[in-house]
DSSP file (Angstrom, degrees, kcal/mol; ACC not computed):
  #  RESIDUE AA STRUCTURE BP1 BP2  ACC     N-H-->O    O-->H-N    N-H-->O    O-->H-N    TCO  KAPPA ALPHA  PHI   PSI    X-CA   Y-CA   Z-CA
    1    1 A X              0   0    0      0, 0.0     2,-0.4     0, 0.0     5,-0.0   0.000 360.0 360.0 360.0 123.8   29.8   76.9  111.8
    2    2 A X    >   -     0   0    0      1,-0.1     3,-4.0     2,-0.0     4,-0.4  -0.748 360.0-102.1 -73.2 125.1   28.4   79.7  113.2
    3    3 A X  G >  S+     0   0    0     -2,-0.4     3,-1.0     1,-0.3     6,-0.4   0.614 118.6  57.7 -14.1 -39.6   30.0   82.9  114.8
    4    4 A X  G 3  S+     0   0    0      1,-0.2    -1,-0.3     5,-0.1     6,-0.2   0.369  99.3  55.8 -74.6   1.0   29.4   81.7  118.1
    5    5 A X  G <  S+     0   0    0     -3,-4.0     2,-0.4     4,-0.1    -1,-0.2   0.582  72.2 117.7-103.0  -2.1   31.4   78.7  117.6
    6    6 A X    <>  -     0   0    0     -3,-1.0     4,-1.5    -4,-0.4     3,-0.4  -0.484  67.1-143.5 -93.9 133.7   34.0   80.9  116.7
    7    7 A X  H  > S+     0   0    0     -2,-0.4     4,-2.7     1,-0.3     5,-0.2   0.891 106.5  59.6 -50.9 -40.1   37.0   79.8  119.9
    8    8 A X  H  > S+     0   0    0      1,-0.2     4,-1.2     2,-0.2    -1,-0.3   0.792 105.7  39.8 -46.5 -70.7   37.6   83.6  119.5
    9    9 A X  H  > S+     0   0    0     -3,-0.4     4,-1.9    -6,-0.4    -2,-0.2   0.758 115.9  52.8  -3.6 -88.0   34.2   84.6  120.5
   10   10 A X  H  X S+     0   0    0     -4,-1.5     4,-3.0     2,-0.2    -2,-0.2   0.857 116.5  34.1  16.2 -89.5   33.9   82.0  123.1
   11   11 A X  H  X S+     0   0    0     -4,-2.7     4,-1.5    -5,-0.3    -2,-0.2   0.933 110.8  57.1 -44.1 -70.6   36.8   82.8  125.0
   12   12 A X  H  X S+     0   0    0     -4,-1.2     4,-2.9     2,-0.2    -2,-0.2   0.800 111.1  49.8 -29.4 -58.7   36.9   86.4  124.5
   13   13 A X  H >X S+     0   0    0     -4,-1.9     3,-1.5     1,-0.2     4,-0.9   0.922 109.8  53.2 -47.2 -76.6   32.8   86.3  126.3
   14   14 A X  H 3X S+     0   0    0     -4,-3.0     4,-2.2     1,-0.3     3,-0.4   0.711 106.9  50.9 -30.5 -50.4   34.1   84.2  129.2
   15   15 A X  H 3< S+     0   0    0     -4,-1.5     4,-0.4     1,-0.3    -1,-0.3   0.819 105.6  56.3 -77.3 -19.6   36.9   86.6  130.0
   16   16 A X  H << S+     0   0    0     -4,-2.9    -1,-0.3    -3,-1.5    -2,-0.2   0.353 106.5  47.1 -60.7  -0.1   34.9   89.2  130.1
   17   17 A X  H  X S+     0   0    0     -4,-0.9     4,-0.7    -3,-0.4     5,-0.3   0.537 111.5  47.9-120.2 -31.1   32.7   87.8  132.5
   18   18 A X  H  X S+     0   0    0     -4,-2.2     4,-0.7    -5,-0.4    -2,-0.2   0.726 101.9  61.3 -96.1   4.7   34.8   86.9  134.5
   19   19 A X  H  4 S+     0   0    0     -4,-0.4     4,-0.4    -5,-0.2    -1,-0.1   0.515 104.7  59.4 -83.8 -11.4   36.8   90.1  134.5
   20   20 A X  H  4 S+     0   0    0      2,-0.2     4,-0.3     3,-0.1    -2,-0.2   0.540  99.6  48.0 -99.5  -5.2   33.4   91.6  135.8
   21   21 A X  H  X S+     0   0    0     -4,-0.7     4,-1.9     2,-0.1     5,-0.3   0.742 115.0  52.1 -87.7 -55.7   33.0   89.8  138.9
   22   22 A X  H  X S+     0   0    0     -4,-0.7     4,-0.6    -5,-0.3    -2,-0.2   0.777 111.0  43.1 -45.3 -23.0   36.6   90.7  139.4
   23   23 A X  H >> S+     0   0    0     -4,-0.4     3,-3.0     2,-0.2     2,-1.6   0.651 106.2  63.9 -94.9-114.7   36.1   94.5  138.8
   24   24 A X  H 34 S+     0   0    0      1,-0.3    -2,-0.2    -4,-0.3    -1,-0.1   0.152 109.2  42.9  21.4 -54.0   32.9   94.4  140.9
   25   25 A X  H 3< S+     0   0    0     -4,-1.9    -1,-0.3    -2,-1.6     3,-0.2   0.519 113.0  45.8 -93.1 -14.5   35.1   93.5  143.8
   26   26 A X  H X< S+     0   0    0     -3,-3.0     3,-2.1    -4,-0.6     5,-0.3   0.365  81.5  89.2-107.5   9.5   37.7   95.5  143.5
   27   27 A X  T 3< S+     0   0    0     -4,-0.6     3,-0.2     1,-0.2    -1,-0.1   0.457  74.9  73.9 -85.3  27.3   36.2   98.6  142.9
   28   28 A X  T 3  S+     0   0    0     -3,-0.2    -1,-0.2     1,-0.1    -2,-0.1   0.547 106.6  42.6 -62.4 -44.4   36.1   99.2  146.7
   29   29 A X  S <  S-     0   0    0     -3,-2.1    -2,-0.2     2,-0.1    -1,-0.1   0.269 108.0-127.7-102.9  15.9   39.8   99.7  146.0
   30   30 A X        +     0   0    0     -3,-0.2     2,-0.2     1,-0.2    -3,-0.1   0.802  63.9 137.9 -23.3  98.1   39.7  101.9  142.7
   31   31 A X        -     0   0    0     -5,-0.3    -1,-0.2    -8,-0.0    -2,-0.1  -0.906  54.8-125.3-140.1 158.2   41.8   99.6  141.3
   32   32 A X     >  -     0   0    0     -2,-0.2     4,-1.2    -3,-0.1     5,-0.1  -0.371  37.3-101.5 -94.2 176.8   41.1   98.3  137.3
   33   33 A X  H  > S+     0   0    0      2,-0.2     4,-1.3     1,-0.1    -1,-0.1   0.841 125.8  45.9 -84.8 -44.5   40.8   94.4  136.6
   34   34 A X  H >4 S+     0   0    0      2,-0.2     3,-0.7     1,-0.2     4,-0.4   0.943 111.1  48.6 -51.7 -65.4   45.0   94.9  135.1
   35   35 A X  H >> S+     0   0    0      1,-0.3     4,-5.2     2,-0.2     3,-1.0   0.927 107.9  52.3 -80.8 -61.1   46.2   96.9  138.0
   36   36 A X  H 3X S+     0   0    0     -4,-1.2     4,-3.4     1,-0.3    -1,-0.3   0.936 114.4  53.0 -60.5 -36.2   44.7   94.3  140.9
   37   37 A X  H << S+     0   0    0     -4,-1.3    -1,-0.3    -3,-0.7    -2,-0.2   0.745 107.9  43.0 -73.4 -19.3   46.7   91.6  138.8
   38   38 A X  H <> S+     0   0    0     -3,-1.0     4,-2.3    -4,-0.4    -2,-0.2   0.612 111.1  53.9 -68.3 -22.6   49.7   93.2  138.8
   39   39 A X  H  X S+     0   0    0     -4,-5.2     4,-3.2     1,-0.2    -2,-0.2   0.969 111.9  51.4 -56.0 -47.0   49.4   94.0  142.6
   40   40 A X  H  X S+     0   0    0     -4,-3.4     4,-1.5    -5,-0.5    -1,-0.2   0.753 106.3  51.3 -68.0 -17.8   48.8   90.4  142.8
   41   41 A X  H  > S+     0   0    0     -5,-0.2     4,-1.4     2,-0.1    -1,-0.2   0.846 101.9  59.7 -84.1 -16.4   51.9   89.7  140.9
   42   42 A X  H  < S+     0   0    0     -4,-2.3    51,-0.4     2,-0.2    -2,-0.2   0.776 106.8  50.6 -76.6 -25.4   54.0   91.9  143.1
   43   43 A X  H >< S+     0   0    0     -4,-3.2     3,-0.5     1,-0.2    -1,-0.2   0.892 114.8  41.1 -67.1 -34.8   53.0   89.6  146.2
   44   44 A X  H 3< S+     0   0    0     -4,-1.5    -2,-0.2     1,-0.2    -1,-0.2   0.812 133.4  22.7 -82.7  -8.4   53.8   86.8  144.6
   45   45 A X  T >< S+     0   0    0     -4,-1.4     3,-2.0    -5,-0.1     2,-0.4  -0.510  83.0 172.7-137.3  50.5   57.1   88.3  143.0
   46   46 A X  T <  S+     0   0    0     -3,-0.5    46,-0.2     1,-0.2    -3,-0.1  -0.619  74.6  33.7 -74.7 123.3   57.8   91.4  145.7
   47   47 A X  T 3  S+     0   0    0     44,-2.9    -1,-0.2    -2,-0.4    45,-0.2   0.329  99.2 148.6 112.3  -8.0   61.2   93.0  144.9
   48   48 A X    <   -     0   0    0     -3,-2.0    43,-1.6    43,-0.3     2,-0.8  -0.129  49.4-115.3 -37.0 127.4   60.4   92.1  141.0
   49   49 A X    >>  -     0   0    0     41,-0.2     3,-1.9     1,-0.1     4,-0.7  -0.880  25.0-116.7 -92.0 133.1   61.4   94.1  138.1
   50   50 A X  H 3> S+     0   0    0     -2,-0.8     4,-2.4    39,-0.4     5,-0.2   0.624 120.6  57.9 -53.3 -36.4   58.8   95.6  136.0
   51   51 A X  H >> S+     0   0    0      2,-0.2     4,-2.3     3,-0.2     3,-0.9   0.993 108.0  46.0 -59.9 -63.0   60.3   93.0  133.1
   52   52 A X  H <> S+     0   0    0     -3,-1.9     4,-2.7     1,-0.3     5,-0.3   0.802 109.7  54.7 -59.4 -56.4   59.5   90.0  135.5
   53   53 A X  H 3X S+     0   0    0     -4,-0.7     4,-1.8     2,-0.2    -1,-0.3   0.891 108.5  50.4 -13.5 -69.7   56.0   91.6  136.1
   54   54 A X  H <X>S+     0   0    0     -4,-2.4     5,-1.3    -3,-0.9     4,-1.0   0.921 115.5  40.1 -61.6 -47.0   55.4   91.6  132.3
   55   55 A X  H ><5S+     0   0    0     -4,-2.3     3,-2.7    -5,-0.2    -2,-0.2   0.980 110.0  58.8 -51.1 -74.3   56.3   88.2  131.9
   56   56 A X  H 3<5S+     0   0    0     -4,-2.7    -1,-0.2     1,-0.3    -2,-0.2   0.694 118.9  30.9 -12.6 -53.0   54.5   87.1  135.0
   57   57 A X  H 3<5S-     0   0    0     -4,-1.8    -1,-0.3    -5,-0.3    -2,-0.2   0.410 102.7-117.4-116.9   0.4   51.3   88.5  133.6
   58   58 A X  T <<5S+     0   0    0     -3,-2.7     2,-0.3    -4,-1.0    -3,-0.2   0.949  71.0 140.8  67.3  81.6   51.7   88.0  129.8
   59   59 A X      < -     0   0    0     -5,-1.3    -1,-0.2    -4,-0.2    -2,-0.1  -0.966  60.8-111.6-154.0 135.5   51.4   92.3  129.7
   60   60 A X     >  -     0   0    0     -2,-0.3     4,-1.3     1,-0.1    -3,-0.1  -0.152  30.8-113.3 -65.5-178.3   53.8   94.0  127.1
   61   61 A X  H  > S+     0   0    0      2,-0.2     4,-1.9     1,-0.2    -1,-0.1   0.930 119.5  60.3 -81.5 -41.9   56.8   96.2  129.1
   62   62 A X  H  > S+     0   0    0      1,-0.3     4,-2.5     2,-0.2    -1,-0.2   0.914 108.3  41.4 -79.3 -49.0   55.2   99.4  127.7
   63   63 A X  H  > S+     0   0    0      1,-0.2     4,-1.4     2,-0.2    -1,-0.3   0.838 113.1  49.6 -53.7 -40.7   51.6   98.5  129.6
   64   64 A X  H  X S+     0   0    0     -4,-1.3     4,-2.0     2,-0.3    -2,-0.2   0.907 108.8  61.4 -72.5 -43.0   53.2   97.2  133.2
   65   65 A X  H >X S+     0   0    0     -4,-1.9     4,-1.3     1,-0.3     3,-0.7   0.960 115.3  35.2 -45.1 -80.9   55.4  101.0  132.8
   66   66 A X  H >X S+     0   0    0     -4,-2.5     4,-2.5     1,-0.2     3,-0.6   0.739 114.4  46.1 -73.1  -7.5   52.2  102.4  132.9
   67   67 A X  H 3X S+     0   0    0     -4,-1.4     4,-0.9     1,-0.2    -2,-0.2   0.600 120.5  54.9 -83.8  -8.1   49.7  100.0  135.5
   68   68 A X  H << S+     0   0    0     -4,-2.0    -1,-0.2    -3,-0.7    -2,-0.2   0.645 105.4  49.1 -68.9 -26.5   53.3  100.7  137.5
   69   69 A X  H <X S+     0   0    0     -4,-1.3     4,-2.7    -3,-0.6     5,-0.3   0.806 115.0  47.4-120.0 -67.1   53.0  104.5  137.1
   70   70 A X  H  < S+     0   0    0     -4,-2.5    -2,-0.2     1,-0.4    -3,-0.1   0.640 107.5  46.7-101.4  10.1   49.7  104.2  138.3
   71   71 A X  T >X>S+     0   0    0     -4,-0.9     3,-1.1     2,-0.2     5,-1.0   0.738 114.2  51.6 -81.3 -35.5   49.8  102.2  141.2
   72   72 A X  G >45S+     0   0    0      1,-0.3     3,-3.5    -5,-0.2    -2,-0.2   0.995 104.7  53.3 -56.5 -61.9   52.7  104.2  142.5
   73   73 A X  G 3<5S+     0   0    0     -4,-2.7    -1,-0.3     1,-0.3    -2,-0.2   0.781 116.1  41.9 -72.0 -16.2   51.1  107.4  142.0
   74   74 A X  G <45S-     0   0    0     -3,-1.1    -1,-0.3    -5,-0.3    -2,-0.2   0.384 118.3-110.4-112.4   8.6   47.9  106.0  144.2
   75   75 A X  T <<5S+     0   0    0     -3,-3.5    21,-0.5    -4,-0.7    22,-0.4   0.412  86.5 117.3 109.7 -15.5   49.9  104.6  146.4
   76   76 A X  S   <S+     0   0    0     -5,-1.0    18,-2.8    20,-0.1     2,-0.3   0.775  74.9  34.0 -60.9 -52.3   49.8  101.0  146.1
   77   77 A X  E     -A   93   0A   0     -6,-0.8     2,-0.5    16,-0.2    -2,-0.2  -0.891  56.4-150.3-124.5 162.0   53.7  100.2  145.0
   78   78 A X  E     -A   92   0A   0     14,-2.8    14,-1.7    -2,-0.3     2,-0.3  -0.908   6.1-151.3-121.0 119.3   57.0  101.4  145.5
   79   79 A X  E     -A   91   0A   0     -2,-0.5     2,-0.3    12,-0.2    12,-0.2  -0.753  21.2-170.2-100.4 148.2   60.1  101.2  142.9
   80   80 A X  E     -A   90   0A   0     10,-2.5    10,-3.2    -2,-0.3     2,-0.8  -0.886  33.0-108.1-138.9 142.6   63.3  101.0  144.8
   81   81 A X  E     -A   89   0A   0     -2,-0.3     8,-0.2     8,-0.2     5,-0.2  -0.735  45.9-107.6 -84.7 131.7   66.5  101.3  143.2
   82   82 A X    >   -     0   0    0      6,-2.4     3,-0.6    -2,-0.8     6,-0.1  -0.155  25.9-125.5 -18.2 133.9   68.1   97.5  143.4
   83   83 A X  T 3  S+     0   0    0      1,-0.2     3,-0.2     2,-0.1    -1,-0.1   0.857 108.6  35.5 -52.8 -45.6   71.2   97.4  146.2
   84   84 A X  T 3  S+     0   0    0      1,-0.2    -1,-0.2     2,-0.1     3,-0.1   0.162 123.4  38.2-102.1  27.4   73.5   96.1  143.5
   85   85 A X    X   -     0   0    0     -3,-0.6     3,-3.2     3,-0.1    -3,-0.3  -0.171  58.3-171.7-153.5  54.4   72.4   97.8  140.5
   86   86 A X  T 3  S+     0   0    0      1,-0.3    -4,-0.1    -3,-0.2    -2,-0.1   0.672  93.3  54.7 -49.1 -32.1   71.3  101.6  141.0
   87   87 A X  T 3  S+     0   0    0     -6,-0.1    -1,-0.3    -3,-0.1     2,-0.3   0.721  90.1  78.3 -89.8 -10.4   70.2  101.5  137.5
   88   88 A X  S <  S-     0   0    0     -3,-3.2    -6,-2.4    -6,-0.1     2,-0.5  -0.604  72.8-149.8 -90.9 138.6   67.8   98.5  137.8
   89   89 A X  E     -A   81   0A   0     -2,-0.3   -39,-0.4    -8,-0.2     2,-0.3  -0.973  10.5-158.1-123.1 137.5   64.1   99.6  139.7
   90   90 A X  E     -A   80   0A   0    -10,-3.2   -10,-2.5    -2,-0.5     2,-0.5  -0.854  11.5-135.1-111.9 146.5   62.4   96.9  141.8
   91   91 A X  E     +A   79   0A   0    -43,-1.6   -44,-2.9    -2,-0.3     2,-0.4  -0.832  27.7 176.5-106.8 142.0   59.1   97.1  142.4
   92   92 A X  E     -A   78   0A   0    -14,-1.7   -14,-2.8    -2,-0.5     2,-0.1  -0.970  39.5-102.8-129.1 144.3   57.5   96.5  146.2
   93   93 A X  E     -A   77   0A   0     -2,-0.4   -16,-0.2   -51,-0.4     5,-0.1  -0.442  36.3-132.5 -84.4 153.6   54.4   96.7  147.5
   94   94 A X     >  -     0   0    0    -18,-2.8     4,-1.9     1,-0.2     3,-0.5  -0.074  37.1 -96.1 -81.3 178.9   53.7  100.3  149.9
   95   95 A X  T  4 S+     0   0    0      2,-0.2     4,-0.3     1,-0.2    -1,-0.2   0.461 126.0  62.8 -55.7   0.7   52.0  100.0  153.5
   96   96 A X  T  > S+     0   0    0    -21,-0.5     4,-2.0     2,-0.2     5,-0.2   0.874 104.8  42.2 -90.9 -33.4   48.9  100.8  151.9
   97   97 A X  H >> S+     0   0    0     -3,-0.5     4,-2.6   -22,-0.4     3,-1.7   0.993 115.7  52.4 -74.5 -52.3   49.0   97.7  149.8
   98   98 A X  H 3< S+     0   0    0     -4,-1.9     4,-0.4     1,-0.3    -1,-0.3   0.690 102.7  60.0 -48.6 -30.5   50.3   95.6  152.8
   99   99 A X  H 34 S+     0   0    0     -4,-0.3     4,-0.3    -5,-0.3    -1,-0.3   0.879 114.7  29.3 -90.1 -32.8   47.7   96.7  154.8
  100  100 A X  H X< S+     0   0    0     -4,-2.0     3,-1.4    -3,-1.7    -2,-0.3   0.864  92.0 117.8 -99.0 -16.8   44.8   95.3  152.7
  101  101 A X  T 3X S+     0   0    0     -4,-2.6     4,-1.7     1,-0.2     5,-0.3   0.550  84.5  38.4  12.5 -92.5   47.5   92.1  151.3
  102  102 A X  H >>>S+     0   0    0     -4,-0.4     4,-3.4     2,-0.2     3,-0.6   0.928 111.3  57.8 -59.8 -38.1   45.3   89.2  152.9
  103  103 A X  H X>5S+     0   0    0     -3,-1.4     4,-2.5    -4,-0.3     3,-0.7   0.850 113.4  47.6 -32.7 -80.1   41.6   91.3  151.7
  104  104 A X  H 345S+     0   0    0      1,-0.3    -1,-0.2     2,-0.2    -2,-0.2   0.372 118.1  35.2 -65.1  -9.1   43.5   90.8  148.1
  105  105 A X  H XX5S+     0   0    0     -4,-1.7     4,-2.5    -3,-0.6     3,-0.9   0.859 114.9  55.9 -87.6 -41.5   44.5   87.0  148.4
  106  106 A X  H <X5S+     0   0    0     -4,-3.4     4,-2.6    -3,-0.7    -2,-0.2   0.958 112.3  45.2 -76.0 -70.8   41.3   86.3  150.2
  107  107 A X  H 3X<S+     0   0    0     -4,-2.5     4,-1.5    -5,-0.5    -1,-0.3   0.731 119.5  40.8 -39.5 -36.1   39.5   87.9  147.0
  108  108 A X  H X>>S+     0   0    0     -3,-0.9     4,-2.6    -5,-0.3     3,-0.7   0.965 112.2  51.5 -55.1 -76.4   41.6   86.1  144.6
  109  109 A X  H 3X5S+     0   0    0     -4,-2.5     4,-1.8     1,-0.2    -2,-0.2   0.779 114.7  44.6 -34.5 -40.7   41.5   83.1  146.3
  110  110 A X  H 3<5S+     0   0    0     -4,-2.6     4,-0.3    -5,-0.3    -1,-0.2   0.952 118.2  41.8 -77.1 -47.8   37.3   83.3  146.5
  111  111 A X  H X<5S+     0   0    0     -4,-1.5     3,-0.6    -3,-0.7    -1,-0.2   0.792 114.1  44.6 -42.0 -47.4   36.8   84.4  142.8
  112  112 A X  H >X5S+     0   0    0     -4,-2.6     4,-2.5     1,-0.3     3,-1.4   0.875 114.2  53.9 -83.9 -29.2   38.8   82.6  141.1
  113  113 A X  T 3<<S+     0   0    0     -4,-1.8    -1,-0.3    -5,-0.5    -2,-0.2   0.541 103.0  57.2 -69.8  -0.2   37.7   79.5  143.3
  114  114 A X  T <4 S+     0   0    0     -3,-0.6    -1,-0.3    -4,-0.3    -2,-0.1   0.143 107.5  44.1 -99.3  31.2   34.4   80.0  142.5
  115  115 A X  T X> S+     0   0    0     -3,-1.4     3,-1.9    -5,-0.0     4,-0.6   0.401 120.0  45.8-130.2 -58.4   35.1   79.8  138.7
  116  116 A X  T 3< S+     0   0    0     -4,-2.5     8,-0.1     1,-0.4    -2,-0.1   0.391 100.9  68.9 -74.3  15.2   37.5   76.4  139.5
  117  117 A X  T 34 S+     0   0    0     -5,-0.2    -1,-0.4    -4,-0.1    -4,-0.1  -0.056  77.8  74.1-129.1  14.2   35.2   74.9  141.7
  118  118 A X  T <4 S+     0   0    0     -3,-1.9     2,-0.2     2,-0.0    -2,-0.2   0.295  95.4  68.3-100.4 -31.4   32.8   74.1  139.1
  119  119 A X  S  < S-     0   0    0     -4,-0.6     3,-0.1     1,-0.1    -4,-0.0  -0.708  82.9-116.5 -93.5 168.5   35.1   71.4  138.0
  120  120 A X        -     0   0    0     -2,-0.2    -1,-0.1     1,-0.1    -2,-0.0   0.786  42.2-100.1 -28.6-130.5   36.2   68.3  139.3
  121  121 A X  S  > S+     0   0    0     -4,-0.0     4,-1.7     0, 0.0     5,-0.2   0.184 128.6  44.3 170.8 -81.0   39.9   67.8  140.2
  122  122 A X  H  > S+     0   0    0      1,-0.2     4,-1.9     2,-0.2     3,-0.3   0.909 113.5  49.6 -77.8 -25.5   40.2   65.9  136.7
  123  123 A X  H  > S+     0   0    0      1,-0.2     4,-3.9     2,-0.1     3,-0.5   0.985 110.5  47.9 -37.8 -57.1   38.2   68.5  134.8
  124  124 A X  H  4 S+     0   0    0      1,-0.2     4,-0.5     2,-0.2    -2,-0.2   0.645 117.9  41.4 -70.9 -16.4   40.1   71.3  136.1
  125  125 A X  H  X S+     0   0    0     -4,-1.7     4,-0.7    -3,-0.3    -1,-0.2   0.806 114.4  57.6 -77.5 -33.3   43.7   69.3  135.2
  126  126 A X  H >X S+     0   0    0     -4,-1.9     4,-2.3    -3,-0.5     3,-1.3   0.961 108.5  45.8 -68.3 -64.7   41.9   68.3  131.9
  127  127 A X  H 3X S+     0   0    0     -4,-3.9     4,-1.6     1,-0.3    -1,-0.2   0.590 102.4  57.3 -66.0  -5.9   41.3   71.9  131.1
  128  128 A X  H 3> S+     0   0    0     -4,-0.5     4,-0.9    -5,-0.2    -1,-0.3   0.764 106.2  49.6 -73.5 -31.5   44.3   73.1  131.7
  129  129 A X  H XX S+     0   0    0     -3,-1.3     4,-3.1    -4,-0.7     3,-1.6   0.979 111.2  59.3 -48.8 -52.6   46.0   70.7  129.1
  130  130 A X  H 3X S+     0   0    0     -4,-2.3     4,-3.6     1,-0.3    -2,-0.2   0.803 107.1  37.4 -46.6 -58.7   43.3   71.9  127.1
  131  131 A X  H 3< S+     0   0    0     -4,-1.6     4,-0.4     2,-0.2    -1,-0.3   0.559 106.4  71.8 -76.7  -3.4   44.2   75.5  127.1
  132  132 A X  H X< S+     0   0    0     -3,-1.6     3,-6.6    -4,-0.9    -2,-0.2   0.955  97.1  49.9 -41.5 -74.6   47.7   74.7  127.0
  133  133 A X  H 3< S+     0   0    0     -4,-3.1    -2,-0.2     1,-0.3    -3,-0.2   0.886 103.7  56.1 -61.8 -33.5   47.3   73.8  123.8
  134  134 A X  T 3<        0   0    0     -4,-3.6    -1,-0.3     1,-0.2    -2,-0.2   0.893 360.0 360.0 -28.7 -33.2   45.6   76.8  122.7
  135  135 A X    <         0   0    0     -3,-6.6    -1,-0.2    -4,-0.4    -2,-0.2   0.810 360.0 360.0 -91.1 360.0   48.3   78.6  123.9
């Protein structure tokens, strides 16, 4: 077995190429390949807490704190104190992120479909078992 057989290896390549066509396309928005995923988790999960985030996007608390920190600070989200919980902070996204919102599904949607659109139907179900069990 060679070093290149190693799953590590493998994997590790892949997401890095496919974290560069994603950075390629969002650096229009200087936003990093982390930050554009969390944006994208705060559409699907708007009104989230920065724990729900981390889950959401398999990112430790201490990392989402800061790609939270630094979308706030450029403008992108807004933490709001909860209605029933003053001490709980929800995150939403600001009018700037709302205003490009469909740009940033349309971008998902087209990247990642050009990746999943290389399989079938039953490849792409197949491989999902597949990396299940990796995980």
């Amino acid at each position: 077995m060679t070093f290149q057989d190693c799953i590590c290896f493998q994997l590790g390549s892949l997401s890095r190429k496919i974290s560069r066509h994603y950075r390629e396309r969002i650096a229009e928005f200087n936003l990093t390949h982390s930050q554009f995923f969390i944006l994208m988790a705060v559409i699907e999960l708007e009104g989230a807490q920065p724990s729900q985030l981390a889950e959401k996007t398999v990112t430790d608390r201490a990392t989402t704190t800061g790609l939270i920190d630094r979308l706030e600070r450029d403008g992108w989200v807004e933490r709001r104190p909860d209605s029933n919980d003053r001490r709980t902070l929800r995150i939403y996204l600001s009018a700037k992120a709302k205003e490009h919102k469909a740009a940033f599904l349309a971008l998902f949607d087209e990247i990642n479909g050009s990746f999943i659109r290389r399989f079938t139907p039953k490849e792409w179900r197949h491989l999902q078992i597949l990396l299940g069990k990796l995980e």
